[in-house]
N, C-alpha and C positions, 0 to 999 in steps of 0.2 A: 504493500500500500504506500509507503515512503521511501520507495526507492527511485522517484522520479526526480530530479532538478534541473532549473531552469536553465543553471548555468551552463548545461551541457549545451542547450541548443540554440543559445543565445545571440541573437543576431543572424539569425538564419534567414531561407526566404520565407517563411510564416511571419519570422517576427518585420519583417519588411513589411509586410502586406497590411498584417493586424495594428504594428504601431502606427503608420503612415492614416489609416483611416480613423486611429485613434487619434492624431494629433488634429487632424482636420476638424474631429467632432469639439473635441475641447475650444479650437478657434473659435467654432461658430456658437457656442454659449460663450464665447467672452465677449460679443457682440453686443450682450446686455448687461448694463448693470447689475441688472438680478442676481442675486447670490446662488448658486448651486451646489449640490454634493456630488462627488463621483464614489461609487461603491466598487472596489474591487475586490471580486468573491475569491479569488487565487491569484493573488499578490506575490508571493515568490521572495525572494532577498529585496527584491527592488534595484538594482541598478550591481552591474558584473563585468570583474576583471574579465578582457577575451585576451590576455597573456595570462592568465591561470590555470589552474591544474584542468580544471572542469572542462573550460572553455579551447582551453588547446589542445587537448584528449582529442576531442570531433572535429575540430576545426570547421563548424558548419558555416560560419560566417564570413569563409573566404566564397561558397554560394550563395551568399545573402550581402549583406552589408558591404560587404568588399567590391562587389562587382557594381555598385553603385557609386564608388567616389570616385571623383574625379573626371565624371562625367561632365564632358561642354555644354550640353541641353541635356536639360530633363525638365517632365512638366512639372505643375506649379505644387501638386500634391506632394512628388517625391522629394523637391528641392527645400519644402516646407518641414517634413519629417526629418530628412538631413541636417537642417538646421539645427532642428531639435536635437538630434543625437550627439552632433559637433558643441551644443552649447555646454555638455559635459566634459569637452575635447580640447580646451583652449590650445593645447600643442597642435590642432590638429591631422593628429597619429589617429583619433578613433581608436584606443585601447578600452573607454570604460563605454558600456555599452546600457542604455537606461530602459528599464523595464516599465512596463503603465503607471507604476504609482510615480515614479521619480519623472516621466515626462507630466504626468497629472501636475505632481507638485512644482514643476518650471510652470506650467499653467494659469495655475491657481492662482488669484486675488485673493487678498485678505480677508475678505468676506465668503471667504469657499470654503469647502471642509472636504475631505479626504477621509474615508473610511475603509480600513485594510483586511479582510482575512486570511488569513494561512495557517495550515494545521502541521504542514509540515513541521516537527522538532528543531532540526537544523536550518531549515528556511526562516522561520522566525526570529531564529535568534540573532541572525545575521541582519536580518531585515529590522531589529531595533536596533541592535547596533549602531547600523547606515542611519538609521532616521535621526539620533541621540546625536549624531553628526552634525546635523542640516542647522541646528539652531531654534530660538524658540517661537518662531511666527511657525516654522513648521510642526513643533509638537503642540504648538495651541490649536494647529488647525486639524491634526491627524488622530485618528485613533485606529486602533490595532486590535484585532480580536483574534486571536488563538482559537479557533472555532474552527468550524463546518459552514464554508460561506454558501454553502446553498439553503441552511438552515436556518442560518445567521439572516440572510438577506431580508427574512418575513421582517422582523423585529423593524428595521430601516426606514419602509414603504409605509405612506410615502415621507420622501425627506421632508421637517419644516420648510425649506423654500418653497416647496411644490416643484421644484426645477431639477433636474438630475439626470444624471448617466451610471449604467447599471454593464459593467464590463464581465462578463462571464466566460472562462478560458479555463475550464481543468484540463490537465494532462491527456485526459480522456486514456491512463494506461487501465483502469477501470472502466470494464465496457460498460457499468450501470449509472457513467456519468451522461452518457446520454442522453437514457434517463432522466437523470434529473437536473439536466440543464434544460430540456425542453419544461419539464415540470416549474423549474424555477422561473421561467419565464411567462409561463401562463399564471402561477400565483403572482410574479409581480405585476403582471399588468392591473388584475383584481382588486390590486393593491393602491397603483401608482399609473394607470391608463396613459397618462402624458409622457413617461419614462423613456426615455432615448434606451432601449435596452442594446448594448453590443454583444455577441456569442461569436466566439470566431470556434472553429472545429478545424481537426485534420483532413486530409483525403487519404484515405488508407484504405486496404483491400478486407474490408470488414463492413457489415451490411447494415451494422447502428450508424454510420457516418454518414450513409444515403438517404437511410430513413429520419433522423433527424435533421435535413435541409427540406425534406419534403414536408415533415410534419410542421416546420417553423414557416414555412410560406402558404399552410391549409390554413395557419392564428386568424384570427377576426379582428383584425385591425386595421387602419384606417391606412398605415401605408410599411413599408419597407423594401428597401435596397438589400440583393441576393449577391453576394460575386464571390467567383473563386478563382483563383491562379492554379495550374498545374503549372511544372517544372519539367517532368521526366515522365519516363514510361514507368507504369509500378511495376516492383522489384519482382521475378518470377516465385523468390518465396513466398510470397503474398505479406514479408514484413520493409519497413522504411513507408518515409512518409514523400510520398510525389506530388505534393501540394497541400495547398489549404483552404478554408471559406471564413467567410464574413458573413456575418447576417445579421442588419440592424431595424430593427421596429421605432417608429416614430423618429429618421433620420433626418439631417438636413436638409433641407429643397435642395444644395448644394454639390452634394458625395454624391450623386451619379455621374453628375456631366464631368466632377473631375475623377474621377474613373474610366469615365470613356475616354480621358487623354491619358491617364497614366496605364492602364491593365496594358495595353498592347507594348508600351514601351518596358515596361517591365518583364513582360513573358519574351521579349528581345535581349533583356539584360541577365535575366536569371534562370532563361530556359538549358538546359542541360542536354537536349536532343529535341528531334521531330516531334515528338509529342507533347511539346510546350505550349501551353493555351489558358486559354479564360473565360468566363462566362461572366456574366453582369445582365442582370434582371430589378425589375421592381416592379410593384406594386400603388396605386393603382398605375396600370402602364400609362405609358406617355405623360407622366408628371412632373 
């Protein structure tokens, strides 16, 4: 159950894809003054050496993150996320690589708040570490729960501002997070209907991964943005991941159209073979 870490895969092309549409969302709530929370159900360390033990083991971010710098164009989505990652980078080398709560908390106004879970033992402890780090506008504004964020998440909904984003990303090395990601997502809306909810998932040769894109785009909501990147052909042992998905309920007017410039330039940059590709859908169409 705790044998997964993020830092293994850190700056990968998932995390390309998931944090680049993460940073976009957070832009467009900083449009308002309004105050918002962002909830992250699997928070992780929060921000990771890629010269460390974990992260140079796989090396998955010379397929990811790496094949994106130093690019002369790129649209306005990628060059945006990059930023982001480099604002941790001031050499920038891009050694430390920032995971959702630590790009949250570059985000974040004073009047935000930031709520963390991770159950992981050793992920935790790391992840207050790093925070005890940051200073104290950020521990006034962060709280950390040791918990089960898919359990955890009820208690939240909805946040005092009414305004919020809800980032939902387990491991999925447990195939009954599925499950209960799609579950969690149907109790928050009951909860908090206005919720930006984000679930980003794998593409893996396993048949919960299919069924939970299909089952989150059956939801009865008013709108959501679908997209996946593949990279590769899946592996013939049926294990490794050859992509991944996004799937956001109540997203920007904004994330489609800069999708439709960035998914083809990316499936250019981080595709691995012929069978490099992407999908992008929404809800209600033509929105």
């Amino acid at each position: 159950m705790f044998s997964y870490r993020h830092a293994f895969h850190a700056g990968n092309h998932a995390d390309v894809l998931k944090h680049a549409v993460f940073v976009h969302i957070l832009d467009y709530f900083n449009r308002k003054e309004t105050p918002y929370w962002v909830i992250d159900t699997h928070a992780g360390a929060g921000i990771y050496d890629l010269t460390g033990d974990w992260a140079a083991q796989s090396g998955e971010c010379v397929d990811g993150l790496d094949r994106l710098l130093g690019a002369d164009t790129m649209p306005a989505l990628i060059d945006r996320y990059l930023n982001a990652v480099l604002h941790f980078n001031p050499d920038g080398l891009a050694n430390l690589y920032p995971g959702s709560p630590w790009l949250a908390l570059h985000a974040l106004r004073s009047q935000d708040r930031l709520r963390l879970f991770e159950m992981h033992p050793s992920e935790i402890d790391v992840l207050k570490q790093n925070l005890g780090r940051q200073g104290r506008l950020t521990l006034r504004q962060t709280a950390v729960y040791e918990s089960d964020g898919f359990k955890g998440l009820k208690a939240l909904l909805p946040p005092p501002p009414r305004r919020g984003l809800i980032l939902i990303d387990p491991s999925y090395e447990d195939k009954r997070d599925y499950r209960k990601t799609l579950q969690a997502v149907r109790d928050g809306l009951t909860r908090f209907a206005t919720g930006c909810f984000i679930v980003w998932y794998p593409l893996v040769q396993r048949g919960e991964s299919h069924e939970l894109a299909r089952s989150l785009e059956r939801l009865e909501v008013d709108s959501w943005v679908h997209t996946t990147l593949t990279v590769c052909k899946p592996a013939s042992d049926g294990y490794g991941l050859h992509g991944s998905g996004m799937f956001v309920v109540n997203p920007p007017w904004t994330l489609y159209k800069e999708l439709e410039q960035a998914l083809p330039w990316l499936r250019e940059k981080l595709g691995q073979d012929d069978n490099a590709g992407f999908t992008l859908t929404q809800y209600p169409k033509g929105a």
